[in-house]
N, C-alpha and C positions, 0 to 999 in steps of 0.2 A: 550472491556475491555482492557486499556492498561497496568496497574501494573506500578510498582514504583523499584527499586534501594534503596537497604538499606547498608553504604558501615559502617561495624563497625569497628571500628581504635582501635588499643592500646593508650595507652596515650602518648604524642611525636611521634605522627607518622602523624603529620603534615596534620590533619583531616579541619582545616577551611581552610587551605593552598590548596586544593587541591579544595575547592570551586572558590579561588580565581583565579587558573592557570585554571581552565573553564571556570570562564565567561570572563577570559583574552584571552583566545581560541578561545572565540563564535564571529561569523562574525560579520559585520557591520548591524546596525540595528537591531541585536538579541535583542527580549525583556525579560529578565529575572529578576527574583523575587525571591530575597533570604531571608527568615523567621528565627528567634533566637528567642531564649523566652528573654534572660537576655539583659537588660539594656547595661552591659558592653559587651558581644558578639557583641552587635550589631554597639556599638563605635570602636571595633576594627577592623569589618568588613569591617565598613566606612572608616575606615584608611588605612587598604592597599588596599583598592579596587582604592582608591586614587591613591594611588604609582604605581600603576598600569597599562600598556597603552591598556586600553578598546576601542573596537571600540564599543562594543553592550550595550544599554540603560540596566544599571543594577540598579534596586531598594534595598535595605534592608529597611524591618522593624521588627518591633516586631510581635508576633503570636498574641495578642488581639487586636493590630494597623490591622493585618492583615484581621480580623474577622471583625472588625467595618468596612472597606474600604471594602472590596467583600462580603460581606453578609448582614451586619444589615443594614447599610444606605439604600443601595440600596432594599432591598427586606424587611424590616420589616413591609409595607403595609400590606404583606401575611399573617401577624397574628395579628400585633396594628394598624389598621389605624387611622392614626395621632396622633399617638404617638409622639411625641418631642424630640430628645438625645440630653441635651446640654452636654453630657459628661463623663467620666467614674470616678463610685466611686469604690476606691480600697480599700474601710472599712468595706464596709456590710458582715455580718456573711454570712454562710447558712440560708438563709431561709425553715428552716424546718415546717412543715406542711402546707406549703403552694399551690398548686397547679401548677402543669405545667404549667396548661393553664390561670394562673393570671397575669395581669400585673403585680403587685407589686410585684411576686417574681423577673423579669428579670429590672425593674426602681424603682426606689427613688421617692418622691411624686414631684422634683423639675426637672424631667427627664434623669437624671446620671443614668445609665445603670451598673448595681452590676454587677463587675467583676467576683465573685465566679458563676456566671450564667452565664456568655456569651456566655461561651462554647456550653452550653447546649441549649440557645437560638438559635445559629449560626446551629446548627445540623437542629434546628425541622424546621428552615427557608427553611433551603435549602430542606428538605422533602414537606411543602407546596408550596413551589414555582415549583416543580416539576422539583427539579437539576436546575432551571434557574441559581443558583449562580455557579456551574461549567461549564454551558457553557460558561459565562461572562467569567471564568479566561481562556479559552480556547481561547477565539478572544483577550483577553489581554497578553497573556504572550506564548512563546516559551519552557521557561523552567522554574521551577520552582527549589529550595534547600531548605532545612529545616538543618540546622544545630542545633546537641546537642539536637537532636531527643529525644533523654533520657527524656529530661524533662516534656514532655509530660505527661497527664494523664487522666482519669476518661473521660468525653467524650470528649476530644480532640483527643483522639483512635477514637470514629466514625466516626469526623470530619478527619481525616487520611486517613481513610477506603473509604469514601467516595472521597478525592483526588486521591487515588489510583485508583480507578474508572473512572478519569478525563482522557481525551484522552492528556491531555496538559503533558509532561515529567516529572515525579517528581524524584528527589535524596536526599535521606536523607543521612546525616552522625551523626555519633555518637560513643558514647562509654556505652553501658549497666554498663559495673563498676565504672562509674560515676555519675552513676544514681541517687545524694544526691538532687538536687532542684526539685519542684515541680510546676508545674502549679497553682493547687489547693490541696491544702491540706485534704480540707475539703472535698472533692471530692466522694459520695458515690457509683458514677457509676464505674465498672469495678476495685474493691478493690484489685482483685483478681491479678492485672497488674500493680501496683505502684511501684514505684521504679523498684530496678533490675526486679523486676518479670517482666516486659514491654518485656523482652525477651522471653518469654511466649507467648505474643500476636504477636510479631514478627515473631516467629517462626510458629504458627497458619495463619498469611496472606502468610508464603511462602509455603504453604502445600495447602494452596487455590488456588492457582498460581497466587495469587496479587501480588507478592514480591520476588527481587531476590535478596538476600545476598551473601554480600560479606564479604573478611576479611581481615583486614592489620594487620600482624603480626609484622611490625620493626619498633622500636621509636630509633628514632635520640636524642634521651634526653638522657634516664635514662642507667648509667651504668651497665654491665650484672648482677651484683649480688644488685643490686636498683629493675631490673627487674625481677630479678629470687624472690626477697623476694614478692614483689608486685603480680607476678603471684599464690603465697601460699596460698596467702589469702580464693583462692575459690576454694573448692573443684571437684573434675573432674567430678560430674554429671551437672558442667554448660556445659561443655562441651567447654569452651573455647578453643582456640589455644594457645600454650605458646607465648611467647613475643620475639620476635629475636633484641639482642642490636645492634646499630650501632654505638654505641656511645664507640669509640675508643679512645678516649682521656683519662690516666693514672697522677694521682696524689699520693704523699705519703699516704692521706687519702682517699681512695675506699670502699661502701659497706657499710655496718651498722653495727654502735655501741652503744653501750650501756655509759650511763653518769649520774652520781650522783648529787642528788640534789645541795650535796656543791661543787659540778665543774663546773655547767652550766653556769656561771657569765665566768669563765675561756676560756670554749669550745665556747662562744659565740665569747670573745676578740680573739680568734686567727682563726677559721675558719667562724665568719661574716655567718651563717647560719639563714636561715629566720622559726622562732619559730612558730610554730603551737598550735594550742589545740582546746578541742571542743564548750567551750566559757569560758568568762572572770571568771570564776569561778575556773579556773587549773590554779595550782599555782600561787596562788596570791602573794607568797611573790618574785614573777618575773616582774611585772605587769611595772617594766619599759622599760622590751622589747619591741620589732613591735611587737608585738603578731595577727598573723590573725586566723582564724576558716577556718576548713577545707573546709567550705562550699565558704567564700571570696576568698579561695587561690587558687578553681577553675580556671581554663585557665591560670595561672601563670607558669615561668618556674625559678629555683633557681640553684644554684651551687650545695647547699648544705641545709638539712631542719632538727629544730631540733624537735620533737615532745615530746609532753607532752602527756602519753595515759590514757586513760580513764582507769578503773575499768577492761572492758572484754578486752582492747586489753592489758592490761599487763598482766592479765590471759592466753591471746593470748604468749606471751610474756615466760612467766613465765614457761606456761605448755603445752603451745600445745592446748589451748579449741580454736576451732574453735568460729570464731563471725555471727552475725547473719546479715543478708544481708544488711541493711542500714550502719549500722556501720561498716563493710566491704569494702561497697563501699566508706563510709567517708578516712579511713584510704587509701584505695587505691590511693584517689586523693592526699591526705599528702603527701605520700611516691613520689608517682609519679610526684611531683612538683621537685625532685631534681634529676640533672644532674650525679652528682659521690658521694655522702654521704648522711644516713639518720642517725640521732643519737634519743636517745628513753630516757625520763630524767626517770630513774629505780634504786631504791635503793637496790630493794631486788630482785636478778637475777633468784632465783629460780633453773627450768632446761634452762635457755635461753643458747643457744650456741654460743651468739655473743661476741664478746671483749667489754672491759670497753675501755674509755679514762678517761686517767688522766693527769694532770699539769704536767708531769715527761719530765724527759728528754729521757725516753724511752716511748716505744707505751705500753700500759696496754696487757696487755696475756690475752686470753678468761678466762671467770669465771665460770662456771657452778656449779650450786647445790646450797642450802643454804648458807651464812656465820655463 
């Protein structure tokens, strides 16, 4: 049994970087294999691993590229012989009532293999094959990475479990308060573990002694009081570490503000801050900003960000109600996209403690309480 490495990062605390100065490390001829769920992770990966002077054959792919290449190709005999893949469809619902043991739940009638199953296919393979698909990655690769581990879910946990199991090296990184994408949404295996709860299951493989956690407390990004509001979010029975800033660098505007609907035009023109919301439906009468969704502005890093919030996080905002764990984690990634300023567009302050900005020639005074 060899167990796995789980290294969890705050946000700016240079989590894919830290993949990259390892397989920049690994000797010559080292064979390693780095896995991301998202499209763009994995173009980014390719980029610096580029700039990079490797000696050791380093692969990325995606974690269904990863499934189809070490498990179905090779070993789907074990359950369809002669089964066909010409390829993955990434439209099929759940197929609900239909049987594990059907083909038609895990292919399409023209041989595309349903995404929302692969997962789940990929599992029961490697149980019929008898672990043959992790002895394959064991003569194939030296080391393995999983970055943004988070994303993970429903049975891509046993498909985990079962690498952790692999005698081949495995290191995941991630951040559980980033836990906003999802493998499969639809996902009914392991409900119990989606999103941030994945920390749950985390914590369940290091008390097995599959797994050994670690924790990076310092981001080179987010200014101490960008980190200090970011860390509120979640109350102390996650049991998080607080956030240590490194991030030394001092501008006139530090910290989080509060901004009125009829100044965001303003606060946009002089502080260039990259707009947020949870989709195209907030504030529409803004809509000629960048606007991205918290979920695109993932792995991004900004100066400064301005957000538009939702219903619970201005309640957040307003009074202190805590939010509930998706939306938590959404808002966290927000915040934590900026470097020294978050602004919050809030017309009505409530109990919030933080300062307005306004078009004056002075900085606005905190506001607190009704007007």
């Amino acid at each position: 049994m060899s167990g796995g490495d789980l290294v969890l990062a705050v946000a700016g605390s240079r989590k894919t970087q830290s993949i990259i100065d390892a397989c920049a490390a690994a000797p010559a001829g080292a064979r390693i294999l780095v896995v991301t769920y998202t499209v763009n992770n994995q173009i980014e990966l390719r980029r610096r691993l580029a700039q990079s002077n490797l000696a050791a054959d380093v692969d990325v792919v995606g974690w269904f590229t990863f499934l189809l290449q070490n498990v179905l190709h090779p070993y789907l005999p074990f359950m369809f012989p002669g089964q066909q893949v010409t390829g993955m469809d990434n439209e099929s619902p759940y197929q609900r009532g239909v049987s594990a043991e059907a083909r038609n739940r895990y292919f399409t009638p023209t041989g595309l293999v349903r995404r929302v199953h692969l997962p789940h296919l990929a599992a029961l393979l490697i149980e019929r094959a008898r672990e043959l698909p992790l002895r394959r990655l064991e003569g194939a690769y030296d080391h393995i990475y999983i970055d943004e581990v988070q994303d993970l879910t429903g049975h891509d946990l046993d498909l985990l479990e079962a690498l952790l199991r692999c005698a081949v090296p495995l290191t995941m990184v991630g951040d559980v308060r980033q836990a906003v994408l999802s493998t499969n949404r639809e996902e009914r295996k392991h409900p119990q573990y989606k999103n941030m709860q994945v920390w749950r299951w985390f914590r369940l493989q290091e008390r097995q002694g599959l797994l050994r956690i670690t924790h990076r407390e310092q981001t080179w990004r987010c200014h101490p009081a960008v980190a200090l509001f970011a860390d509120s979010l979640f109350d102390d029975t996650w049991d998080f570490p607080a956030t240590v800033s490194k991030n030394q660098h001092r501008t006139d505007h530090d910290g989080i503000f509060l901004v009125r609907t009829n100044h965001v035009d303003a606060y946009v023109q002089e502080f260039a801050p990259q707009p947020l919301r949870w989709d195209k439906r907030a504030l529409k009468s803004h809509d000629h900003l960048d606007f991205l969704t918290f979920g695109n502005a993932k792995g991004l890093t900004r100066h400064r960000v301005l957000i538009v919030p939702t219903v619970k996080m201005r309640a957040l905002l307003q009074k202190g109600t805590p939010l509930e764990d998706l939306t938590a984690a959404k808002l966290y990634v927000g915040v934590t996209r900026a470097e020294q300023s978050v602004a919050f567009v809030l017309d009505d302050p409530g109990n919030a403690a933080h300062p307005y900005w306004a078009p004056t020639d002075t900085t606005a005074e905190p506001v607190t309480g009704s007007e």
